[in-house]
N, C-alpha and C positions, 0 to 999 in steps of 0.2 A: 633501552627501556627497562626499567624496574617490572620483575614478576610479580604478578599478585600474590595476594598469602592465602594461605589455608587456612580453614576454621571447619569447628561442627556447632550446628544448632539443631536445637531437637523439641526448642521449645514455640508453641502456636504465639506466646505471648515476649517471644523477644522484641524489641524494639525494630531489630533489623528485617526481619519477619512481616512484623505490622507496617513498614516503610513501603514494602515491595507490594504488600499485597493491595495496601490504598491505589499503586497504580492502575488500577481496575477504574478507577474516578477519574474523569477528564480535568478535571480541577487541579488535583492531585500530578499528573503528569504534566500538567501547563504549569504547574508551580516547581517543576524538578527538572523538568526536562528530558525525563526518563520515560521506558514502556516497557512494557515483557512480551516476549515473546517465548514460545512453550514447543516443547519438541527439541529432538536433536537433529533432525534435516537440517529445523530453522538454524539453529547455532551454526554448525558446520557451513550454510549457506551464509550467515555473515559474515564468519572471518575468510569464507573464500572470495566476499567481497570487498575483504579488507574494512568491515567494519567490526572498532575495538568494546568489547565488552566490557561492560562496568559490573558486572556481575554473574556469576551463573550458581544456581541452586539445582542439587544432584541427590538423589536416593542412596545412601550408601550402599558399596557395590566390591566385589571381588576386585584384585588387584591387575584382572585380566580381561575386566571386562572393559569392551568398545568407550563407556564412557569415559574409563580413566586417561583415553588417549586425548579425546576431546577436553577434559581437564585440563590436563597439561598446555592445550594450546591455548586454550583460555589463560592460562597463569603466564604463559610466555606473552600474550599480547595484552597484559598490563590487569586483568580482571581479575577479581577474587573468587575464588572457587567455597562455597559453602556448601557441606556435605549436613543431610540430612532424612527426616525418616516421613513416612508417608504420611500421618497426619498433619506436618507442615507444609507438603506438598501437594494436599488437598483443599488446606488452608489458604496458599496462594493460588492455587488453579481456582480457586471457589467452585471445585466441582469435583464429586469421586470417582474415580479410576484415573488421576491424571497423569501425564505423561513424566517419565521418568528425571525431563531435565528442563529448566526453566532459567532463562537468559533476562540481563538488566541491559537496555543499551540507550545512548542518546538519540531523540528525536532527530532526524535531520532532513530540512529541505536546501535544496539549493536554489538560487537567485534566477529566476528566468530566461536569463541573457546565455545562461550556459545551454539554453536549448534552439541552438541554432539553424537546426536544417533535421531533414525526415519527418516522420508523419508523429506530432507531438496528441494526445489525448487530452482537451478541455473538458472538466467536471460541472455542470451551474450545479450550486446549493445542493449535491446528493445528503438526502439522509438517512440512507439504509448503509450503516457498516459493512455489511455484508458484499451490496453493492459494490463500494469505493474497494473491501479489500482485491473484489473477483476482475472490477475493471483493472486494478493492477497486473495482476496475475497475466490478466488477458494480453495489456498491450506489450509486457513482457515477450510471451510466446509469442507475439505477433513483430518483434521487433519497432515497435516506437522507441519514438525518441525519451517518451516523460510523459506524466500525470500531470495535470495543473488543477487545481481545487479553485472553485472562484467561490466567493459570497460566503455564506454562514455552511457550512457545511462538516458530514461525518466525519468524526476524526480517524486519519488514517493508520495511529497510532493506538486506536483502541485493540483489546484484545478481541474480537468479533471479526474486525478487519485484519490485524494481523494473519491470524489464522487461515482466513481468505486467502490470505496472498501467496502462499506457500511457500513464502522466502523469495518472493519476485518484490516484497519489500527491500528489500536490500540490494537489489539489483537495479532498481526501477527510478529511476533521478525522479523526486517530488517536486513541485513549486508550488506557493498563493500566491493569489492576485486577486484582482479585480477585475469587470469587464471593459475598464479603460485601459485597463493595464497588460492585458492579454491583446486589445486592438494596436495596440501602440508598437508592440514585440511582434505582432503577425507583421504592419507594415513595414519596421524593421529588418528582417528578415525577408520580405516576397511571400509571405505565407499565405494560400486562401484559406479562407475559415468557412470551413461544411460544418453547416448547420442540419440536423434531424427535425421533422416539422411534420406534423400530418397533414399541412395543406400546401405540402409543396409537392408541385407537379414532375421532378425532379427523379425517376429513378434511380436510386442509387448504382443499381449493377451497371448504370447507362452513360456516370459519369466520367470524363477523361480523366486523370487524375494524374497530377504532378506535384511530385515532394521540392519543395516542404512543403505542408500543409497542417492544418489545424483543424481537427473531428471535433465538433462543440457537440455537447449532449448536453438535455436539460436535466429536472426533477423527474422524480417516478411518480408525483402525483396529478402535474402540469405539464411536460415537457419546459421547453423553452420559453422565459419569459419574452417581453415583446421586445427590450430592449436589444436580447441575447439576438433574437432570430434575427433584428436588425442591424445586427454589427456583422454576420454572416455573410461572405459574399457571394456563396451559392447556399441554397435550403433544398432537401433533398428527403427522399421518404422511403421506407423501408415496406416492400410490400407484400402483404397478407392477402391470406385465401382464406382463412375459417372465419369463426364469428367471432374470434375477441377482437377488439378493438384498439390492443395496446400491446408491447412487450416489456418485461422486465427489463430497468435500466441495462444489467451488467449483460444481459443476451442481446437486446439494442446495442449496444456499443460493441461487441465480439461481431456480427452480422459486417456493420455500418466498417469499424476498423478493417474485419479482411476485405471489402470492397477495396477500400483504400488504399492497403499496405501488397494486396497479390501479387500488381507488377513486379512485387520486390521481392517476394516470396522465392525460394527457391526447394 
């Protein structure tokens, strides 16, 4: 593998600069195939997932400092290392105080077939970023198999969700689909598909549960369309004592998932 090269840019109005920081636009990274992610946990956590960096942008630093070590492993797994100064760094973070080190990487999901067996996480149409990045996060710590994104939904590669995720992006096998296309891969597999429903009579803490299986969660403003709850082969309700009515998507699916994944829990 060829090392990345080294450069310094110090200017807000480089071309290369202006490239990185349009990834904040979904447009933009659906046109390049690119995203950022900010922090050095994050970095450190992708190349210990073996994913290769197309870039990383750093505050210039002492020759002793932690981040130079992470440079280097960046420049050994094929990625350019660009050293620069705080106002390009608040430039691309679009925000002040930001974190010292900022990663370019490719978008990646993989093909649904590789998600064969355990307890896999279906998304309908979430669009709270936030959401998408924490249910990651979640079914990570929880040991799932994978996220799967169905219908129009957040991009997981935004920076809102990135951040979310705390590097359980790079851990966490992505897929889309559809809802034909998730029912076709459940029967493929033996999978049942728990569905969340508020009119299902179905306790969750109450159900037997055997992997593989498939946690469908709907919208944060609807839940589950009609078609979603119908492709479900058990509908199952998560149960409250106060007077709200509802929970946030990403605390719905952390509840519902450790129901699911406990037997396995160790």
């Amino acid at each position: 593998m060829v090392a990345g090269s080294v450069k310094t840019i110090t200017s807000t109005a480089n071309p290369v600069i202006k490239a990185a920081r349009a990834l904040h636009m979904r447009k933009a990274r659906a046109q390049s195939g690119l995203f950022l992610a900010e922090g050095q946990k994050l970095l450190w956590d992708a190349l210990s997932a073996g994913w290769q960096p197309h870039m990383m942008f750093a505050l210039q630093c002492d020759p002793d400092d932690p981040v130079q070590t992470l440079a280097a492993k960046v420049r050994a797994a094929g990625g350019d290392v660009i050293w620069t100064n705080r106002p390009v760094m608040e430039k691309l973070a679009r925000r002040d105080n930001p974190q010292t080190v900022m990663g370019v990487f490719e978008e990646r999901y993989v093909p649904l077939s590789q998600l064969a067996g355990g307890t896999i996480v279906a998304l309908e149409a979430p669009r709270d970023p936030g959401n998408v990045g924490t249910v990651i996060r979640t079914a990570d710590a929880l040991g799932a198999s994978g996220v799967v994104l169905l219908g129009n939904f957040a991009d997981p590669f935004g920076s809102d969700a990135v951040r979310a995720t705390m590097g359980s992006l790079f851990h966490m096998p992505l897929c889309r689909t559809d809802l034909a296309g998730l029912q076709s891969h459940a029967a493929s597999i033996g999978a049942a598909i728990i569905g969340t429903h508020l009119s299902a009579t179905t306790d969750v803490r109450t159900l037997a549960v055997s992997e593989p299986q498939i946690l469908l969660m709907g919208t944060e403003q609807s839940g589950l369309s009609e078609a979603a709850a119908g492709a479900a082969t058990r509908l199952v309700r998560i149960p409250m004592g106060g007077s709200a009515d509802s929970l946030n998507l990403a605390i719905a699916t952390a509840i519902a998932l450790y129901q699911l994944r406990s037997p396995y829990l160790s």
